[in-house]
N, CA, C, O and CB atoms as a CASP TS submission, in Angstrom:
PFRMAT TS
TARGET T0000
AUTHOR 0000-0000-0000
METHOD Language model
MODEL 1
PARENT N/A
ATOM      1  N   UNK     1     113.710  92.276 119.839  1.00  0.00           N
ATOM      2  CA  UNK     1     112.646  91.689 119.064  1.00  0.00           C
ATOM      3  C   UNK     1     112.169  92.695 118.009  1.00  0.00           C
ATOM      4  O   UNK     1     112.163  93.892 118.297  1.00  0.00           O
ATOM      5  CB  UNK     1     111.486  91.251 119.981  1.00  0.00           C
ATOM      6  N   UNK     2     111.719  92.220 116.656  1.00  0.00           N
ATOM      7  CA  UNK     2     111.283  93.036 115.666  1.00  0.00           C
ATOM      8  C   UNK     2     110.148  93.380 115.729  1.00  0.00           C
ATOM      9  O   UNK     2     109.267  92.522 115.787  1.00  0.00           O
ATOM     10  CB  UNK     2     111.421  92.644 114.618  1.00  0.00           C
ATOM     11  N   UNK     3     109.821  94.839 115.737  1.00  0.00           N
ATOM     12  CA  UNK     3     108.374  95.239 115.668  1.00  0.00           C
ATOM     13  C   UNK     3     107.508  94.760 114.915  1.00  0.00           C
ATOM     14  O   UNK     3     107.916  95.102 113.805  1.00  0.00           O
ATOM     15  CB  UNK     3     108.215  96.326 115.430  1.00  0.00           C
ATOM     16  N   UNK     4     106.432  94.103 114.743  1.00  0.00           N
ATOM     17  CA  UNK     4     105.622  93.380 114.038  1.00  0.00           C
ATOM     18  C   UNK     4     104.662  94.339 113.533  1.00  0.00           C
ATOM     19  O   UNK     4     103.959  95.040 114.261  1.00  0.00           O
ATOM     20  CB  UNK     4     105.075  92.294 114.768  1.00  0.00           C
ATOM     21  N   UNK     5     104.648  94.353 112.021  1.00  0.00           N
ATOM     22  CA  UNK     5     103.773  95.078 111.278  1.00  0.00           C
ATOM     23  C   UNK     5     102.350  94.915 111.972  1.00  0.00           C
ATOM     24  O   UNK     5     102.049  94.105 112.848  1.00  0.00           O
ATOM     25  CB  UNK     5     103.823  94.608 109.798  1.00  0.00           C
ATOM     26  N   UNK     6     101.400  96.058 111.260  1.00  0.00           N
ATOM     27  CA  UNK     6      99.960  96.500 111.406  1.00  0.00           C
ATOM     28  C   UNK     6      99.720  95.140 111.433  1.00  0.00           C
ATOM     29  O   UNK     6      99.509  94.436 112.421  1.00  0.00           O
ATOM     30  CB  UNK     6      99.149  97.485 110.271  1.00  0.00           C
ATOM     31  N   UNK     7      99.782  94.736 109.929  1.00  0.00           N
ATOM     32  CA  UNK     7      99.019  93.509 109.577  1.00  0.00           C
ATOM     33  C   UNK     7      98.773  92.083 110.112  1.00  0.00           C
ATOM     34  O   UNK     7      97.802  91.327 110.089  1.00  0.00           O
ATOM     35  CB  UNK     7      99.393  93.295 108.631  1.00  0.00           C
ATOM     36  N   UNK     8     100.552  91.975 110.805  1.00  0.00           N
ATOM     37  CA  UNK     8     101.092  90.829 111.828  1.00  0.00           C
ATOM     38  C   UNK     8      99.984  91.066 112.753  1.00  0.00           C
ATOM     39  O   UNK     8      99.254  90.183 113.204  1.00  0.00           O
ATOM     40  CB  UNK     8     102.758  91.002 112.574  1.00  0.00           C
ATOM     41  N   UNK     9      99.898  92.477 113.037  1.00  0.00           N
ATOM     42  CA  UNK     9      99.566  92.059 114.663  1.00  0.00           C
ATOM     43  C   UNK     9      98.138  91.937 114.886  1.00  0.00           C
ATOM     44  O   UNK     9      97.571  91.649 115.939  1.00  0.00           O
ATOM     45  CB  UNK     9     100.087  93.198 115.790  1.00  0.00           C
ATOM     46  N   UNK    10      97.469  92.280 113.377  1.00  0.00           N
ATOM     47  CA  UNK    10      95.577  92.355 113.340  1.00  0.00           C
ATOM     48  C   UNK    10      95.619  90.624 113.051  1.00  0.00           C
ATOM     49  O   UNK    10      95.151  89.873 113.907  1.00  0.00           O
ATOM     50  CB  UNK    10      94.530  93.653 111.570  1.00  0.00           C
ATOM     51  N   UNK    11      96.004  90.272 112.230  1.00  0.00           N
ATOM     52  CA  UNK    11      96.111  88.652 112.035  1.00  0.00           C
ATOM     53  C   UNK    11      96.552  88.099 113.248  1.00  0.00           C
ATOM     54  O   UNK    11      96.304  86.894 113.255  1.00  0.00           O
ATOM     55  CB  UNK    11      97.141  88.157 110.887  1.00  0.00           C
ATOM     56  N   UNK    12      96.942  88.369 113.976  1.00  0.00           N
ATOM     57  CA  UNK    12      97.687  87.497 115.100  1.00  0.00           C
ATOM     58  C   UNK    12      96.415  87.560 116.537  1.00  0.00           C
ATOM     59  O   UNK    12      96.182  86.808 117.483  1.00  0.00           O
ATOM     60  CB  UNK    12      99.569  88.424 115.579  1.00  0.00           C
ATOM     61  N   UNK    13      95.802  88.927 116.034  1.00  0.00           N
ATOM     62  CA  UNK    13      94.562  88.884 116.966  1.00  0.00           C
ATOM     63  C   UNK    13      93.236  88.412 116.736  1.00  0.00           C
ATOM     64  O   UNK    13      92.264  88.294 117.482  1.00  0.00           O
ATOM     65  CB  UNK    13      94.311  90.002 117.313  1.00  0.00           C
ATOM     66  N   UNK    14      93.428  88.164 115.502  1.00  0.00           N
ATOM     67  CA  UNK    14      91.565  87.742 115.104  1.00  0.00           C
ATOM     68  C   UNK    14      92.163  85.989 114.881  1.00  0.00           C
ATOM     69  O   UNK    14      91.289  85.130 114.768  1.00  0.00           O
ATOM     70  CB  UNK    14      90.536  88.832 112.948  1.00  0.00           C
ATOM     71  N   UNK    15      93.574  85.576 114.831  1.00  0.00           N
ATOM     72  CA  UNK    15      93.542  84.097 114.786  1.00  0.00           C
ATOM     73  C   UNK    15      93.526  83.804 116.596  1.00  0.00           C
ATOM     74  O   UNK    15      93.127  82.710 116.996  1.00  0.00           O
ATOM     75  CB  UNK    15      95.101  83.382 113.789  1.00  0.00           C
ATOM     76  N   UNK    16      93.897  84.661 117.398  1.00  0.00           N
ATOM     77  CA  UNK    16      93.201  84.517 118.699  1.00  0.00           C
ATOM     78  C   UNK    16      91.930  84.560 119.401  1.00  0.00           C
ATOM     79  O   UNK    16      91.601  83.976 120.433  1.00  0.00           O
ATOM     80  CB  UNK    16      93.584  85.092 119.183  1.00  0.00           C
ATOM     81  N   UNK    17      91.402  85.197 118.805  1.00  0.00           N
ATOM     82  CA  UNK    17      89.522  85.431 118.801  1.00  0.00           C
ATOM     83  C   UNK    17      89.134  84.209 118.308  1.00  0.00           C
ATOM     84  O   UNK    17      88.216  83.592 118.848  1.00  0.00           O
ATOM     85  CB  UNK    17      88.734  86.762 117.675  1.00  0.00           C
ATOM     86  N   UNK    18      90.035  83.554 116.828  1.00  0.00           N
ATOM     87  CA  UNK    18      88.736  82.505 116.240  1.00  0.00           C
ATOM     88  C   UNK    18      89.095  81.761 117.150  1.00  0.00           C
ATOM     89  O   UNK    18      88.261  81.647 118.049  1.00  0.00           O
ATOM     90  CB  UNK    18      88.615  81.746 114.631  1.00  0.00           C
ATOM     91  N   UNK    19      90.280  81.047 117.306  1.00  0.00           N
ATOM     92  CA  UNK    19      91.061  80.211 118.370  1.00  0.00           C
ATOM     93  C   UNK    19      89.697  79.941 119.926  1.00  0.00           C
ATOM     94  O   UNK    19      89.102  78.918 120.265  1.00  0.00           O
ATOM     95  CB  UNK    19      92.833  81.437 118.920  1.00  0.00           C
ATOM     96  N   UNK    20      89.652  81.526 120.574  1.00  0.00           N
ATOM     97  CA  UNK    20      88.530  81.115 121.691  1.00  0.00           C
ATOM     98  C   UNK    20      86.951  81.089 121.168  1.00  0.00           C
ATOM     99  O   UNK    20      85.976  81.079 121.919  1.00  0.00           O
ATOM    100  CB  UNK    20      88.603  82.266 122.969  1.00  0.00           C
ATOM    101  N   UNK    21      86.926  81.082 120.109  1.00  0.00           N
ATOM    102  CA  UNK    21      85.186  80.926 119.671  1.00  0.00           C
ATOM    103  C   UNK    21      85.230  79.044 119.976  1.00  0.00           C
ATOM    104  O   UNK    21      84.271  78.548 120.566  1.00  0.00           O
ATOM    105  CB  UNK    21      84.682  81.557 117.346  1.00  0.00           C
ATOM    106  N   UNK    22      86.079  78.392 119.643  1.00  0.00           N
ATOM    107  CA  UNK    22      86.146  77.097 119.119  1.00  0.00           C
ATOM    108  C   UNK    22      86.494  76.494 120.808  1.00  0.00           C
ATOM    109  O   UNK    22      85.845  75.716 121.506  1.00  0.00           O
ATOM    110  CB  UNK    22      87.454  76.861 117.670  1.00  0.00           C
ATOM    111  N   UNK    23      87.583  77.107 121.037  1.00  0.00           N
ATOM    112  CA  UNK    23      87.346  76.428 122.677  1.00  0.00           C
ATOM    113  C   UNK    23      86.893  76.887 123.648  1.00  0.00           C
ATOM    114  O   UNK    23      87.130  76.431 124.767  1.00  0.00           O
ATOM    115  CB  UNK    23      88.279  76.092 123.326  1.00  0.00           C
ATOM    116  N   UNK    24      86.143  77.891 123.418  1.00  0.00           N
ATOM    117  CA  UNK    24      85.273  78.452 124.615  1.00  0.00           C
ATOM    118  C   UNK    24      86.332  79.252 125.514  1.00  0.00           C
ATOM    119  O   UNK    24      86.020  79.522 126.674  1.00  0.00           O
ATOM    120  CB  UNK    24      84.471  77.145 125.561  1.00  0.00           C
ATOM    121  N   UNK    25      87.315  79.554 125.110  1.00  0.00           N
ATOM    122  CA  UNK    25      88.264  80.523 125.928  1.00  0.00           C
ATOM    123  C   UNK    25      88.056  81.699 125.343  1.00  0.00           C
ATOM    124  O   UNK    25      88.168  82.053 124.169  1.00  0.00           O
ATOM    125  CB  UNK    25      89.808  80.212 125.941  1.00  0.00           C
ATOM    126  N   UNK    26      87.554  82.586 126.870  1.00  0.00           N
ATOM    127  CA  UNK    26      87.582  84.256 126.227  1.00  0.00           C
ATOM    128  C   UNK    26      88.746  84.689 126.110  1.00  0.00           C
ATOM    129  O   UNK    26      89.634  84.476 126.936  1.00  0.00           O
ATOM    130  CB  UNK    26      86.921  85.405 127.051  1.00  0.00           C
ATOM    131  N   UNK    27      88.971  85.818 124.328  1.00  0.00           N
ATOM    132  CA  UNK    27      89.717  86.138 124.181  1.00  0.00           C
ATOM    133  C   UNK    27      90.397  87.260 124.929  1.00  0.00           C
ATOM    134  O   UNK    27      89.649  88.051 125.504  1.00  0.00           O
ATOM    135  CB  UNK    27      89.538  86.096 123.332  1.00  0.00           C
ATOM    136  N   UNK    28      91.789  87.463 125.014  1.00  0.00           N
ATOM    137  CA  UNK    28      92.020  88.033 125.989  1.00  0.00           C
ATOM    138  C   UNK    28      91.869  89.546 124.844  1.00  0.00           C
ATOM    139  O   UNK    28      91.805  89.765 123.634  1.00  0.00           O
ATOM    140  CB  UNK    28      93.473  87.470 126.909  1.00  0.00           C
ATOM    141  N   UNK    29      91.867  90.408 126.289  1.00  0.00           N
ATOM    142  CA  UNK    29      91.247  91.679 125.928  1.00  0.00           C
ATOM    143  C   UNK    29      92.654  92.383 124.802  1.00  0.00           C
ATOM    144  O   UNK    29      93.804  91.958 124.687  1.00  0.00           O
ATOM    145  CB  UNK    29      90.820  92.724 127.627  1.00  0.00           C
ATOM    146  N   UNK    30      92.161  93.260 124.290  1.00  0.00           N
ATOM    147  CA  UNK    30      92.921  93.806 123.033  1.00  0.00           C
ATOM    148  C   UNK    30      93.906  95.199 123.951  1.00  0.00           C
ATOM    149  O   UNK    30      93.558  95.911 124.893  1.00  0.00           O
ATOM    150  CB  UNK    30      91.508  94.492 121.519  1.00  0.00           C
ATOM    151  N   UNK    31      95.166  95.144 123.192  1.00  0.00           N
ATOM    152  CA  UNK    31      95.791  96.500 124.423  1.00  0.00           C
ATOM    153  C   UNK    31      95.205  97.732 123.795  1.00  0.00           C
ATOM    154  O   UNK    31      94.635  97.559 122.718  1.00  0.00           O
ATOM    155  CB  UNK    31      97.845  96.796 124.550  1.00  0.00           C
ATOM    156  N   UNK    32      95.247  98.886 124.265  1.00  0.00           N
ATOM    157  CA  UNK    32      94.714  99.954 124.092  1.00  0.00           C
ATOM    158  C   UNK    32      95.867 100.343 123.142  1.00  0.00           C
ATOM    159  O   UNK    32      97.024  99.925 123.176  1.00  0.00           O
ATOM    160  CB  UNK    32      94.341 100.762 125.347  1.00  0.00           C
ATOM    161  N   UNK    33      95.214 101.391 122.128  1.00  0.00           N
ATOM    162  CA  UNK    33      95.675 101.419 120.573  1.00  0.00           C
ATOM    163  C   UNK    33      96.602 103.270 121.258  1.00  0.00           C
ATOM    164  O   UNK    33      96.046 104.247 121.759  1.00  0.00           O
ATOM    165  CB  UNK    33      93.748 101.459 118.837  1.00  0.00           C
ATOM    166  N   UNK    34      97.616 103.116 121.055  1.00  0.00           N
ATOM    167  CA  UNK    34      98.317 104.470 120.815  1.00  0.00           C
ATOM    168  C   UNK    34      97.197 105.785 120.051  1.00  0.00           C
ATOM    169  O   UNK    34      96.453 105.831 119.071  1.00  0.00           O
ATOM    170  CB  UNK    34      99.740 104.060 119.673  1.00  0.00           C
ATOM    171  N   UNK    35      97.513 106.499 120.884  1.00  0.00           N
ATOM    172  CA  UNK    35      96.651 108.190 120.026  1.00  0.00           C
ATOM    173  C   UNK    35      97.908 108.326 119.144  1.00  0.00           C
ATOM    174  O   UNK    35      99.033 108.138 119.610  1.00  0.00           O
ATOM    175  CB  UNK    35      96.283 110.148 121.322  1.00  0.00           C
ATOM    176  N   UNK    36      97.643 108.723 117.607  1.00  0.00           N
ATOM    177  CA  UNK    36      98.236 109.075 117.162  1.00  0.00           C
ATOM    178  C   UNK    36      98.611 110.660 117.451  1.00  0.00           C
ATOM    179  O   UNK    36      97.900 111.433 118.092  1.00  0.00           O
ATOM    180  CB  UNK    36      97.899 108.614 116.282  1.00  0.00           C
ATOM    181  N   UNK    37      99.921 110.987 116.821  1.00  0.00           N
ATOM    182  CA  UNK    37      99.944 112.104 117.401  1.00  0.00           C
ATOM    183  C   UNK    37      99.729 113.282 115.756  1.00  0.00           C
ATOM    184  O   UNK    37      99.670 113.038 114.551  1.00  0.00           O
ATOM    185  CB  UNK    37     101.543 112.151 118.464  1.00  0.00           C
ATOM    186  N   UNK    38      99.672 114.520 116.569  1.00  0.00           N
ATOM    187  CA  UNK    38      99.361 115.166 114.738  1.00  0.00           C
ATOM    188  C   UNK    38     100.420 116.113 114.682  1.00  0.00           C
ATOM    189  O   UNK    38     100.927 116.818 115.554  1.00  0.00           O
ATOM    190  CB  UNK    38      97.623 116.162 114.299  1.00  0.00           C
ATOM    191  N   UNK    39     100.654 115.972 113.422  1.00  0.00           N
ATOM    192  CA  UNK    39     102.258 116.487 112.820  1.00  0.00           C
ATOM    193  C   UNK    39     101.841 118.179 113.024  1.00  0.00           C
ATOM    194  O   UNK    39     100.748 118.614 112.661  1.00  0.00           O
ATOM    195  CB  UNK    39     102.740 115.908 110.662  1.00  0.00           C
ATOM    196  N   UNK    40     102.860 118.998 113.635  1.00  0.00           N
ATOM    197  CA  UNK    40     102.746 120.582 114.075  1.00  0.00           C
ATOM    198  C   UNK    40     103.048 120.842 112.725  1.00  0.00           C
ATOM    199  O   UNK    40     103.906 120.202 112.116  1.00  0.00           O
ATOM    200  CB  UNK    40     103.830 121.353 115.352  1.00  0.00           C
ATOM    201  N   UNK    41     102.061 122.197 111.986  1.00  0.00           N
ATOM    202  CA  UNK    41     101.705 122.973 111.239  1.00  0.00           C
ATOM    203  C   UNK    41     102.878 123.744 111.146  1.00  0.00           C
ATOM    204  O   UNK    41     103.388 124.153 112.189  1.00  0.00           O
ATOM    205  CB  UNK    41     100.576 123.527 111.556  1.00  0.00           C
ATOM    206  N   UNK    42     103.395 124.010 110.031  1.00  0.00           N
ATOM    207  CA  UNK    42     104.793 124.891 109.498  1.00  0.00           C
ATOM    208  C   UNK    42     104.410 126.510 110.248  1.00  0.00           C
ATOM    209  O   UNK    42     103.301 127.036 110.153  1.00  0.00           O
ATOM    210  CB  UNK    42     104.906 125.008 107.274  1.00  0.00           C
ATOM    211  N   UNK    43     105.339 126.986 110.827  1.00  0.00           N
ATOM    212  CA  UNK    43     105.097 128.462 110.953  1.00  0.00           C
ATOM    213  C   UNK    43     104.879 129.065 110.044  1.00  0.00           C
ATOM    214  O   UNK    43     105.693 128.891 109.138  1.00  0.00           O
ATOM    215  CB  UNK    43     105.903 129.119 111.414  1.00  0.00           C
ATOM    216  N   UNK    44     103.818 129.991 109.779  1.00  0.00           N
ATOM    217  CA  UNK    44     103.413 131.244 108.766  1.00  0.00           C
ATOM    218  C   UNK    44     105.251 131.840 108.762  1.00  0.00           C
ATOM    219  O   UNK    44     105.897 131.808 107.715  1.00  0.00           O
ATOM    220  CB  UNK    44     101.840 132.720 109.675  1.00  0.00           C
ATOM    221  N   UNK    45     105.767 132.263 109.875  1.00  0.00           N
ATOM    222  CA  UNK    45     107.021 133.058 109.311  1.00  0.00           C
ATOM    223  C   UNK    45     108.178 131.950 108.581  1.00  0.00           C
ATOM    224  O   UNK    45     109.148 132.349 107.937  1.00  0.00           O
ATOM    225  CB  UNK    45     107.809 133.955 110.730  1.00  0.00           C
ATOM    226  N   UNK    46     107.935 130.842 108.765  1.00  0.00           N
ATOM    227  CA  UNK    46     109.035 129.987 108.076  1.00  0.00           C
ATOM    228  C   UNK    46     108.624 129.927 107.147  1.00  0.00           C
ATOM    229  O   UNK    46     109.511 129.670 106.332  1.00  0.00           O
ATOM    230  CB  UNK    46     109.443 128.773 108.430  1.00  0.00           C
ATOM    231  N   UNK    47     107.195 130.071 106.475  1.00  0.00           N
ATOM    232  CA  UNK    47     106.535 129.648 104.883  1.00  0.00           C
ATOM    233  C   UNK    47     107.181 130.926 103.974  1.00  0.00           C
ATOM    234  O   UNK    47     107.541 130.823 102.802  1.00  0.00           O
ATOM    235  CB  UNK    47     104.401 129.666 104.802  1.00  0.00           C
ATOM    236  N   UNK    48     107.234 132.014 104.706  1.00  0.00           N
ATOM    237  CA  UNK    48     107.231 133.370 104.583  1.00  0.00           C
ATOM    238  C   UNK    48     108.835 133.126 103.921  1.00  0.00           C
ATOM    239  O   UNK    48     109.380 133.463 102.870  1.00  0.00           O
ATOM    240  CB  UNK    48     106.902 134.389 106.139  1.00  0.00           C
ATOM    241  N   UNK    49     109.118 132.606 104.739  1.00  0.00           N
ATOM    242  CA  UNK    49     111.004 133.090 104.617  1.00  0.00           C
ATOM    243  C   UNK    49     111.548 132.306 103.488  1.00  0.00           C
ATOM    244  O   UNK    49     112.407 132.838 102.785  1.00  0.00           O
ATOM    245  CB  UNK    49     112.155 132.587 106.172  1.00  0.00           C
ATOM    246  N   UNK    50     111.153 131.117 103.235  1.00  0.00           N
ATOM    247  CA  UNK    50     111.112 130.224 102.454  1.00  0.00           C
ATOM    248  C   UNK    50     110.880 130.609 101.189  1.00  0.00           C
ATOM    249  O   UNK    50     111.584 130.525 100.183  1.00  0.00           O
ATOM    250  CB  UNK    50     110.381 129.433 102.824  1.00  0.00           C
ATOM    251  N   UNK    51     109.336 131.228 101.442  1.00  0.00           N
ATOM    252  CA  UNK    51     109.081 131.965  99.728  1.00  0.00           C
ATOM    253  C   UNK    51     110.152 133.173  99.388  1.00  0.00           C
ATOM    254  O   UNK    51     110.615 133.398  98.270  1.00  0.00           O
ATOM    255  CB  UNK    51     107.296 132.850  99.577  1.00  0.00           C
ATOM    256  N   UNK    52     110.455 133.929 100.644  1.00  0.00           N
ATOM    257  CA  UNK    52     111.469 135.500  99.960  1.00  0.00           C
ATOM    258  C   UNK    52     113.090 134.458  99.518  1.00  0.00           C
ATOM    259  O   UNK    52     113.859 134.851  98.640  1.00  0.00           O
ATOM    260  CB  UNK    52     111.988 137.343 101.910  1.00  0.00           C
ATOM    261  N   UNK    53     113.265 133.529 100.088  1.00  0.00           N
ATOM    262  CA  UNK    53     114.735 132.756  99.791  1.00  0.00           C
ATOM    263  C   UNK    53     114.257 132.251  98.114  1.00  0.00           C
ATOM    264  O   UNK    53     114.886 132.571  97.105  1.00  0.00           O
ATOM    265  CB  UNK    53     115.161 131.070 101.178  1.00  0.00           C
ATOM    266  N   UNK    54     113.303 131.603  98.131  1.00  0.00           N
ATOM    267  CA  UNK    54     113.208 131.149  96.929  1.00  0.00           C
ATOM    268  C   UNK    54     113.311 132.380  95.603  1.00  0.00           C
ATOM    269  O   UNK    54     114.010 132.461  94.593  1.00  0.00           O
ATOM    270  CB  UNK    54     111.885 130.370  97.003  1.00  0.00           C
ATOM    271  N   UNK    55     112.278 133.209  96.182  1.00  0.00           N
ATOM    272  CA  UNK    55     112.294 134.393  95.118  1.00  0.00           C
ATOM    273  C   UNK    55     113.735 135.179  94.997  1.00  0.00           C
ATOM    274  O   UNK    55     114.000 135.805  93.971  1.00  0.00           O
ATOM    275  CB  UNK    55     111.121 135.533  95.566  1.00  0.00           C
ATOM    276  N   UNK    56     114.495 135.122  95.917  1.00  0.00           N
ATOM    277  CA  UNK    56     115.757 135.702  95.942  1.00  0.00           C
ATOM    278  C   UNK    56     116.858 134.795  94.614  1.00  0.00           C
ATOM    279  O   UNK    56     117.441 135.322  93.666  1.00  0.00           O
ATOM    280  CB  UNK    56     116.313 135.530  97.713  1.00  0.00           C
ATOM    281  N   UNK    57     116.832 133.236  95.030  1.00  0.00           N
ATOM    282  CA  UNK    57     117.320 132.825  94.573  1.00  0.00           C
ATOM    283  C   UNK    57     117.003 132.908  92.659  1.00  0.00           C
ATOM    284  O   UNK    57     117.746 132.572  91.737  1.00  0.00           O
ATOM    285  CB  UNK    57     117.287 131.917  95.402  1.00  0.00           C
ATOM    286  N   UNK    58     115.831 133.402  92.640  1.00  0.00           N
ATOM    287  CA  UNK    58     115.219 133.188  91.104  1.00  0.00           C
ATOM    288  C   UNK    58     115.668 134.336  90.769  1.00  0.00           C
ATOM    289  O   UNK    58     116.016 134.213  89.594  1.00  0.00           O
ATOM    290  CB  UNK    58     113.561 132.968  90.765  1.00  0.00           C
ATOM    291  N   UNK    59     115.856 135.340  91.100  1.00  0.00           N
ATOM    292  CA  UNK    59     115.998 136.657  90.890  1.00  0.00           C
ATOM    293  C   UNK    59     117.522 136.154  90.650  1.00  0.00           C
ATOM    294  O   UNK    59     117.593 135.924  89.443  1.00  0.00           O
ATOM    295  CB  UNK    59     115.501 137.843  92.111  1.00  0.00           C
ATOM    296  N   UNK    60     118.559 135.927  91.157  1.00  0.00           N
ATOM    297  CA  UNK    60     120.108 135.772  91.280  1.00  0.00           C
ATOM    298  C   UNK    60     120.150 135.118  89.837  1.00  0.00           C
ATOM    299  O   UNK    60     120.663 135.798  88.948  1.00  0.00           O
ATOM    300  CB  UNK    60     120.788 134.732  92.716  1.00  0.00           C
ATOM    301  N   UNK    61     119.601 133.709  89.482  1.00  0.00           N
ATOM    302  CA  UNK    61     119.713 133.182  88.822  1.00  0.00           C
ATOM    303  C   UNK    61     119.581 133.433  87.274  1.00  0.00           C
ATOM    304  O   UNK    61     120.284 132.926  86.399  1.00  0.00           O
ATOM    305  CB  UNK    61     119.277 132.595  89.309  1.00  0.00           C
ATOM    306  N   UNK    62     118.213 134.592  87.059  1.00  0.00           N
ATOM    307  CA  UNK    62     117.499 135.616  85.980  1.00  0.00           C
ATOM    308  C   UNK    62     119.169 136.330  85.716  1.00  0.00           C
ATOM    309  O   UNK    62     119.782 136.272  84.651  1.00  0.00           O
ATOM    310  CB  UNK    62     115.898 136.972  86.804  1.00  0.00           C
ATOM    311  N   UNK    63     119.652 136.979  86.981  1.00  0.00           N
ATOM    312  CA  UNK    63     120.853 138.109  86.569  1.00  0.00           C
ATOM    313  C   UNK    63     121.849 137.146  86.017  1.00  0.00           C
ATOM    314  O   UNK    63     122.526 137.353  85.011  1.00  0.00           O
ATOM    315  CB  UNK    63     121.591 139.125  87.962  1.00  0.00           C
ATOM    316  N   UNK    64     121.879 136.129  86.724  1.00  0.00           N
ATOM    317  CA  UNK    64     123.281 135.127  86.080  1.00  0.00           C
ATOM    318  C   UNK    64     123.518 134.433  84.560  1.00  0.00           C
ATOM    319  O   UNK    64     124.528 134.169  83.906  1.00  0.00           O
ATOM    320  CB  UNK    64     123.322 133.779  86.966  1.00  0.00           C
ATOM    321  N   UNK    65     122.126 134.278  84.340  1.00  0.00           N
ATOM    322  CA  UNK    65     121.531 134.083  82.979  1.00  0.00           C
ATOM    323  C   UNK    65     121.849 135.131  82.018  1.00  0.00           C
ATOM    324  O   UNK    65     122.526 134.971  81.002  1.00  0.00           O
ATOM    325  CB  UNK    65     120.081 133.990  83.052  1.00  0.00           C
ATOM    326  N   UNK    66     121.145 136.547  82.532  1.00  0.00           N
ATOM    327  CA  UNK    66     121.208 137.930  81.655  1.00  0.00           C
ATOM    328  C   UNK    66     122.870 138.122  81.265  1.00  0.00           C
ATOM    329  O   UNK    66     123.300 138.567  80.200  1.00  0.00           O
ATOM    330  CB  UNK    66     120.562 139.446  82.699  1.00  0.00           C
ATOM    331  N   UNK    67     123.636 137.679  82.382  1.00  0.00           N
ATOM    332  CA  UNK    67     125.009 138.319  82.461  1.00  0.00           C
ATOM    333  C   UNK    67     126.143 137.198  81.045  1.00  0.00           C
ATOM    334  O   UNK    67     126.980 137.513  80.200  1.00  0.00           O
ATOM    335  CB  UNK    67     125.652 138.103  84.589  1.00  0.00           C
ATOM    336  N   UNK    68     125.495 135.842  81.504  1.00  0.00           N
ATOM    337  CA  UNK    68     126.114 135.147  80.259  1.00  0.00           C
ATOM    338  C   UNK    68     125.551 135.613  78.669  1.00  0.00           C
ATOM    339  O   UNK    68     126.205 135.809  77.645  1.00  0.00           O
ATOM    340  CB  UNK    68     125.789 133.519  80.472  1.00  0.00           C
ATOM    341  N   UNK    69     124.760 135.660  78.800  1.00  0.00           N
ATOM    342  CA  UNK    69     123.953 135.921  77.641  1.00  0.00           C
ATOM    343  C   UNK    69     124.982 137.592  76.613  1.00  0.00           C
ATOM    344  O   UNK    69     125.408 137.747  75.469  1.00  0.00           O
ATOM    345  CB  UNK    69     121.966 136.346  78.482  1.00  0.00           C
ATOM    346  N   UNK    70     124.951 138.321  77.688  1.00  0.00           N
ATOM    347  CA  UNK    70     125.666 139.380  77.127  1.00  0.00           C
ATOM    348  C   UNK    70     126.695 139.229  76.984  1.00  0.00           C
ATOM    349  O   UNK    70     127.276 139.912  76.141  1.00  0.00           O
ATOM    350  CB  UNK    70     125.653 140.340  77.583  1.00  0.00           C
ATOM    351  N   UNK    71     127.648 137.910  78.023  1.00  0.00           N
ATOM    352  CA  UNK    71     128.988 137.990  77.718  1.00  0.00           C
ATOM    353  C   UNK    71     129.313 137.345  76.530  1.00  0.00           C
ATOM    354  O   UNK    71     130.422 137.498  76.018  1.00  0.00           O
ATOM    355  CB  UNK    71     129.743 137.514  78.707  1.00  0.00           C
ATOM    356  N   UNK    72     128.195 136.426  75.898  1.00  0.00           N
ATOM    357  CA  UNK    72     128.368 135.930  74.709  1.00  0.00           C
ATOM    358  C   UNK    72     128.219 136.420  73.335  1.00  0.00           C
ATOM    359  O   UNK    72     128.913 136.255  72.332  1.00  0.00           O
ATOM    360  CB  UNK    72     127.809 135.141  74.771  1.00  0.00           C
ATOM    361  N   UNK    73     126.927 137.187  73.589  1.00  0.00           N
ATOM    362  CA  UNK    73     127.157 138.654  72.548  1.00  0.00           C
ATOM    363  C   UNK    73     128.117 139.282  72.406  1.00  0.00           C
ATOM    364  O   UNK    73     128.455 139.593  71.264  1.00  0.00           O
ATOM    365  CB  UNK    73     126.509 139.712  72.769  1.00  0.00           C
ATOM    366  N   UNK    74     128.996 139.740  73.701  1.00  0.00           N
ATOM    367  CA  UNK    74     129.832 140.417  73.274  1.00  0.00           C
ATOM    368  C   UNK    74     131.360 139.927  72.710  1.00  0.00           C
ATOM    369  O   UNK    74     132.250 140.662  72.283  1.00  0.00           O
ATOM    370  CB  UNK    74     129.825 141.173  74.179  1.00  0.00           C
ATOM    371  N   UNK    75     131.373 138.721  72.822  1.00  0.00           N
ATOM    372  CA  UNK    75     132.349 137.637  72.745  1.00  0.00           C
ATOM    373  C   UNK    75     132.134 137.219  71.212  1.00  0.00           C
ATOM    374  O   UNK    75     133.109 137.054  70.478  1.00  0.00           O
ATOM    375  CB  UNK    75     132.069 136.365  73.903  1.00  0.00           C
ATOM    376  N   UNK    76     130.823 137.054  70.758  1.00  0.00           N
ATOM    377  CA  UNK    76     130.255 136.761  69.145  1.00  0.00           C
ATOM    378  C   UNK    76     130.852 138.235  68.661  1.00  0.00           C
ATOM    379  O   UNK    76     131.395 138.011  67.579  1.00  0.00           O
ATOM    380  CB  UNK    76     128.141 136.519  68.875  1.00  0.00           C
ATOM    381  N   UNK    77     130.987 139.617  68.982  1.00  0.00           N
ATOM    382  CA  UNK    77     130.720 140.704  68.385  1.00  0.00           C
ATOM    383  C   UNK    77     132.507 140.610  68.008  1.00  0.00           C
ATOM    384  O   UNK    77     133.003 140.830  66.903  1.00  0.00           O
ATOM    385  CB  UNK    77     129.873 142.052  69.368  1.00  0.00           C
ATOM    386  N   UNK    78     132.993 140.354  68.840  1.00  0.00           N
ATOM    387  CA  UNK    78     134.266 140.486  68.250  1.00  0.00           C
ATOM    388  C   UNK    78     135.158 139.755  67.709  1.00  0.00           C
ATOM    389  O   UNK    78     136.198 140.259  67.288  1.00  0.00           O
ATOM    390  CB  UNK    78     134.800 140.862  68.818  1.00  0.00           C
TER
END
């Protein structure tokens, strides 16, 4: 069976509520709502490692840049 959206399932409960206002049937009780759970916080050393990879990679990229640059100068020079 397909999980039925938020919305399905709030509509599907308040057309059961109006449903027992009108015939005098109490509505049946609502199921208890899931605790959401809370998403675990990135490690300080993974943020860490992340930033020296990134900066590594910018640094590689600066030399790879510098290195064409001269090989084209020196390629124009002659």
């Amino acid at each position: 069976m397909a999980k039925k959206s938020k919305l399905a399932e709030r509509a599907a409960e308040l057309e059961a509520a109006v449903v027992g206002l009108f015939t005098g049937a109490p509505a049946p009780a609502a199921p208890a709502k899931k605790k959401k759970r809370r998403k675990a916080k990135k490690a300080k050393v993974v943020k860490a490692a992340k930033k020296t990879a990134k900066k590594a990679a910018k640094k590689v990229k600066k030399a790879a840049k510098k290195t064409a640059k001269k090989a084209k100068k020196k390629a124009k020079k002659r």
